[in-house]
C-alpha positions in Angstrom: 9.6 -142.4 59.1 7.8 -139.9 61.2 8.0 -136.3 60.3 10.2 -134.2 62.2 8.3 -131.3 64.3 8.8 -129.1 67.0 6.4 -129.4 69.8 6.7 -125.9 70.3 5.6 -124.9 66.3 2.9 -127.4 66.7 1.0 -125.7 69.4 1.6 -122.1 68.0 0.3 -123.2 64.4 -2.2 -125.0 66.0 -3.8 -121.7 67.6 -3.1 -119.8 64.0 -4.9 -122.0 62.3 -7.6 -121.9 64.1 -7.5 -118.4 64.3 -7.6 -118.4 60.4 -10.7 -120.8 60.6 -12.9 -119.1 63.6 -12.0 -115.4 63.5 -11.0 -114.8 60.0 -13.6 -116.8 58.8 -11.2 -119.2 56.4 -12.7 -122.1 54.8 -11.3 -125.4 55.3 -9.1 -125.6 51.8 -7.6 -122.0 52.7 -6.4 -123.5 56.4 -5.2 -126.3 54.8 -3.2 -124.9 52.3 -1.7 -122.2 55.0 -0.7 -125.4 57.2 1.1 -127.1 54.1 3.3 -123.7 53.3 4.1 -123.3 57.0 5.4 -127.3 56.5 7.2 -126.6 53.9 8.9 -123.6 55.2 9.6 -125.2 58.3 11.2 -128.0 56.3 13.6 -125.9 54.6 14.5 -124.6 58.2 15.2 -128.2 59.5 12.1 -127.5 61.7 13.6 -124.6 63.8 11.8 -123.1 66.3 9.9 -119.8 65.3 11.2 -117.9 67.8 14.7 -118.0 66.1 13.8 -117.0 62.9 16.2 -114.5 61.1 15.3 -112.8 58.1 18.1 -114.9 56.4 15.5 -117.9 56.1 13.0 -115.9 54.5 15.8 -115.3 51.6 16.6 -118.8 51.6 13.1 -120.6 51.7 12.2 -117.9 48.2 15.3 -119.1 46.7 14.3 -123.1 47.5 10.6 -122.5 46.5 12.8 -121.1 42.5 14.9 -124.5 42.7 12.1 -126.6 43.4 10.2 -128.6 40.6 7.1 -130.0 40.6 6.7 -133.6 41.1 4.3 -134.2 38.9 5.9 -132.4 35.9 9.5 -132.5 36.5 9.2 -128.4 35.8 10.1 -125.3 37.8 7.3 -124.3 39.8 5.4 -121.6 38.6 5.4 -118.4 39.5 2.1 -118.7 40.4 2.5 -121.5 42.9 5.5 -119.1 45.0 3.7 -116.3 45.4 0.8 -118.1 47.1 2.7 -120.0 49.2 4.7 -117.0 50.2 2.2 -115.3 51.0 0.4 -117.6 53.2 3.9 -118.2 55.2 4.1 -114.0 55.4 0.7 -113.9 57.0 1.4 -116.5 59.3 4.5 -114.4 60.5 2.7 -111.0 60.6 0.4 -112.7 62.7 3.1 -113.9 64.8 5.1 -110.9 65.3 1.8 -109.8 67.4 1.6 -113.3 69.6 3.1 -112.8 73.1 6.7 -114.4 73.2 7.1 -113.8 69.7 6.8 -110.2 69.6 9.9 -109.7 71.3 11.3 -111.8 68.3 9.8 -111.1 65.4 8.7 -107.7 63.6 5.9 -107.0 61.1 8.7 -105.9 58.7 10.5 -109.3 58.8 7.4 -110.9 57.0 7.8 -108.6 54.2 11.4 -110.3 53.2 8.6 -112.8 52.0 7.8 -110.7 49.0 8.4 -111.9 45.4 10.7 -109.3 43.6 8.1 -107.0 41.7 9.3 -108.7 38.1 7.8 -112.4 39.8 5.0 -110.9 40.9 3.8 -109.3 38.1 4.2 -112.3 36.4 2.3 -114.6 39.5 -0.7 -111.8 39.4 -0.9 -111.7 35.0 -4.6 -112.6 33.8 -4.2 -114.9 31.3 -6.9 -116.2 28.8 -8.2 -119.1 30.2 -10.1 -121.6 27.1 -13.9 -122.7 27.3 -16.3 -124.8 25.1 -18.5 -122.6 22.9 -22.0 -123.5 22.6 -21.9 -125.6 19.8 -19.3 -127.5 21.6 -21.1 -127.9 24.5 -24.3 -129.4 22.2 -21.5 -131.5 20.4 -20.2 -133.2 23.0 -23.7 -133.5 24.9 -25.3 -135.3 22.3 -22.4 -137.8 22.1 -22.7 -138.8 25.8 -23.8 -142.3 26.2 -27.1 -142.9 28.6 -27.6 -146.4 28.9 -26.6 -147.2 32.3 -27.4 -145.0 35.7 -24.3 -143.8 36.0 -24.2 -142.3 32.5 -27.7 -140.8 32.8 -26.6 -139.1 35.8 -23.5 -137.9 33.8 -25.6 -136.8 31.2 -28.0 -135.0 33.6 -25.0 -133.0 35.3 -24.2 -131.5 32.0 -27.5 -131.0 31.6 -27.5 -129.0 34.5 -24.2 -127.1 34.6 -25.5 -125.4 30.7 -28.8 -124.7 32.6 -27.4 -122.7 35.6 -23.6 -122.3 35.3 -23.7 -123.2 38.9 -19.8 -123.9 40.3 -19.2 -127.8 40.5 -18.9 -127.6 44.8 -22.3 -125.9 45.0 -23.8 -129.2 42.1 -21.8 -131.9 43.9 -23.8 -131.1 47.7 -27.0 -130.7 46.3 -30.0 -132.1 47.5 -33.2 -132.3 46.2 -35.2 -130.3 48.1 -33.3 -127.4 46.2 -34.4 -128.2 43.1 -37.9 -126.7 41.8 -38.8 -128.1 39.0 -43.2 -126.3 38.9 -40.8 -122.9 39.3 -37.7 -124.4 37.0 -34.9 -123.0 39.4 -32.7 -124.1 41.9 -32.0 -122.6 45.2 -28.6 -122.7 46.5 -28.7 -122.4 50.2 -25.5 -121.6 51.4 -27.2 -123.6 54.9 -26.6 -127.2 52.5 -25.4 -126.0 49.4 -21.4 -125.4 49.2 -22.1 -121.9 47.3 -18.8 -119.9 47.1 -18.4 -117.2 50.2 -21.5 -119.4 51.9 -24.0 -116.9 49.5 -27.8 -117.9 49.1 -29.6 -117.2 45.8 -31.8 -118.6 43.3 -31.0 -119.4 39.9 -33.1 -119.8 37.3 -32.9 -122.3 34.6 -31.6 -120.6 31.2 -33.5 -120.6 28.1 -30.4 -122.4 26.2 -31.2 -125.5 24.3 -34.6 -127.4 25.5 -32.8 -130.7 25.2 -31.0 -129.7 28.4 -34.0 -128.8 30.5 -35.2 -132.1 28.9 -32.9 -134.3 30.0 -32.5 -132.5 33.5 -35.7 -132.9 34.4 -36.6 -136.1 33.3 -33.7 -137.5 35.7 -35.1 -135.5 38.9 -38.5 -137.3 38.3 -36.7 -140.4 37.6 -34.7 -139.9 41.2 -38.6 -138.7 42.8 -40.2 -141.6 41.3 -38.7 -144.8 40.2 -35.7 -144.4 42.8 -37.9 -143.1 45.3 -35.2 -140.3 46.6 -36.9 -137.8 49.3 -35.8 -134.1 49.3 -32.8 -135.0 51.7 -31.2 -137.5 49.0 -28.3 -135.8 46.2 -28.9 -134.7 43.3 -26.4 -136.6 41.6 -25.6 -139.0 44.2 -22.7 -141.4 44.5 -22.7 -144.9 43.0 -23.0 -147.7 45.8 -21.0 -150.2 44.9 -22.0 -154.2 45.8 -20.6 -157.4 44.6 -22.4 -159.2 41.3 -21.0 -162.9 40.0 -18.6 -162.4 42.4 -17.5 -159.1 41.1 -17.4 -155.4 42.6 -20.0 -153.7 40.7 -22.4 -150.5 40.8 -25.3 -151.6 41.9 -27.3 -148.5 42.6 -27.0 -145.1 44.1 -25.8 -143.3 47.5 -28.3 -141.4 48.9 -25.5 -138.4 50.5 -24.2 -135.8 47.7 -20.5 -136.1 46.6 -17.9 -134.5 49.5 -16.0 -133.1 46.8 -16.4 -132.3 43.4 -13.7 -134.6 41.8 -16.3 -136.9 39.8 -17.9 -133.9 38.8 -14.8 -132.3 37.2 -13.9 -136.3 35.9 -17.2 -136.8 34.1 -17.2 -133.3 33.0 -13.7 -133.6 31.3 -14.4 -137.2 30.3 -17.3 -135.9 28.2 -15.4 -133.4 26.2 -12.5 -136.0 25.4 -14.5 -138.5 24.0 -16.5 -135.9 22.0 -12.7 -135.5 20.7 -12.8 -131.6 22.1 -10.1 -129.9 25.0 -11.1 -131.1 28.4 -12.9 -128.4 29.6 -13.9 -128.2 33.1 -17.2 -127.2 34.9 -16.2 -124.2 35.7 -15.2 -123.1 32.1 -19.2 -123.7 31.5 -19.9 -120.5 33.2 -17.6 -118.4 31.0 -19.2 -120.1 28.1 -23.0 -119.1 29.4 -21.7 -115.0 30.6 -20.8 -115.5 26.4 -24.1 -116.5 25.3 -26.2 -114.2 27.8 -24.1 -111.0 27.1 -25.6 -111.1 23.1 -29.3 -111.7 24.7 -30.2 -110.1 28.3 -29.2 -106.6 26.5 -30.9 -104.2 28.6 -29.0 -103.4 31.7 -31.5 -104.5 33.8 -31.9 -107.8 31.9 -28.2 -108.5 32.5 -28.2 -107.5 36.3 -31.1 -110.2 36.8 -28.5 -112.3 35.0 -25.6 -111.5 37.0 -27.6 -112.0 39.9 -28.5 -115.3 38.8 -25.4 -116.9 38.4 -24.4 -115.7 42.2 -23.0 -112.2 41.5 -23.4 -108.9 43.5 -23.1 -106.5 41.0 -22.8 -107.3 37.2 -19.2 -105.3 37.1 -18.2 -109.1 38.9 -19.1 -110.8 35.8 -18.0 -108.3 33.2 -14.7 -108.2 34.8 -14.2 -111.5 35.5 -16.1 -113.3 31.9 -16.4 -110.9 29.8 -12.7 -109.9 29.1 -12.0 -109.0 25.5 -9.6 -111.7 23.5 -6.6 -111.2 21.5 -8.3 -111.8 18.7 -11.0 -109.7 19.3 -8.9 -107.0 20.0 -6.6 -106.9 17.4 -10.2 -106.5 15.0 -11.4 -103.5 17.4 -8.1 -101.7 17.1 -7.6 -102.5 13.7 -11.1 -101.3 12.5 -10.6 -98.3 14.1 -8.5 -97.1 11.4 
């Protein structure tokens, strides 16, 4: 059945949306997630034009979004979840309330009935731990990944990789080789090629963790350079091309274009910690992990600012604040030994 819309919406989200992309400089997963909670609001409106919009549907859309479960749990939606979409339906309205034939319509204050009550919110914004491997995990579960085919070398190299740089899995999955400099053992992430958070450029050097990881990394960029014959355009860890063998889909080599997303890297990631028998950790948790490790050895304050800088921070307040939060655990032992 085709989904129900009114023609009108459709051309006013249309120029939103594209406001959000070319003047506010969104990237494409923030557009798209504005575009599904405008859907959804609409939806719970019986696709209504904008122009009649009554604070009214703003109380009912919150109460909806608190009934709704997830479909892929059966649970309540978390608080979480409602306060984004929320707010990316309230900016859509604030931005509305300035549009010519809206204006008349709709105030900046009617997008504020989009609020969660200050209790939800509270409870949307909390920090909450969130787990990592330590480094004897990490080692654990490295050493138990399997590297007899090409796709489990490459597996084992991207591990490799993420404990030598903490780089975020978009920036790994684009990569191309030309980024990688082996002579000067770091990696520059051009925001040009590179899908670097906030489009930033830097370098990062290679971390002195274990030497088995610098090992294994660089033995599979020279086995890319030289046995595959890869030029500096081709991934880093490319794609497996897929052919028919005894009649049979198979892999039967590699892509030469980087990933479009970073789903295998987050699957092969997670599949290495399960079969080690560990949490599924992601590849983002490996930076939490490395901001550990690098807090009890880059000391000095300019020795953890090169740091900082090094995993793509500004300032090192970034990656206090945002790895370096004390535990429960560790708390209860400071306050505790205080007395």
């Amino acid at each position: 059945m085709a989904r129900k819309c009114t023609e009108e919406n459709e051309r006013i989200k249309r120029k939103y949306l594209r406001f959000m992309r070319e003047a506010d400089g969104r990237n494409d997963a923030t557009v798209t997630k504005a575009a599904e909670a405008i859907l959804r609001f609409e939806a719970n409106t019986n696709f209504k034009t904008f122009k009649a919009f009554h604070i009214d549907q703003a109380i009912k859309f919150k109460a909806r979004l608190e009934a709704e479960k997830n479909k892929r749990t059966g649970k309540p939606l978390s608080k979480a979840t409602i306060d984004s979409t929320l707010r990316a339906v309230k900016a859509f309205f604030k931005w509305l309330a300035g549009e010519q034939g809206y204006k008349s319509r709709i105030s900046y204050s009617d997008a504020e009935y989009f609020n969660l009550n200050t209790k939800d919110a509270r409870i949307a914004h909390a920090e909450r731990e969130t787990p990592y491997p330590t480094m004897e995990q990490c080692r654990h579960a490295f050493t138990l990944m399997p590297s007899a085919t090409p796709i489990e070398r490459r597996n084992k190299a991207l591990f490799a990789f993420l404990m030598l740089t903490g780089a975020r899995d978009g920036a790994v999955a684009s990569l191309r080789l030309k980024r990688i400099d082996l002579a000067q053992a770091c990696v520059y992430q051009d925001a040009r090629d590179v899908k670097t958070k906030g489009s930033k450029t830097f370098t990062t050097w290679f971390l002195p963790v274990d030497p088995i990881y610098r090992d294994t990394f660089f033995e599979w960029v020279n086995h890319l350079r030289q046995d595959l014959l890869f030029g500096n355009e081709d991934a880093v860890f490319p794609k497996a091309k897929m052919g028919v063998i005894d009649g049979a889909f198979a892999v039967i080599g590699f892509e030469r274009e980087p990933y479009a997303t970073a789903g295998a890297i987050l699957a092969a990631i997670k599949n290495a910690f399960a079969s080690a028998g560990l949490p599924t950790f992601g590849p983002h948790s490996f930076r939490k992990t490395l901001v550990k490790w690098g807090d009890t050895r880059f000391t000095s304050r300019e020795a953890f600012k090169a740091f900082s800088q090094n995993i793509g921070h500004d300032s090192e307040v970034t990656t206090v604040g945002s790895y370096l939060k004390v535990s429960q655990e560790r708390q209860a032992e400071l306050i505790r030994g205080i007395g």
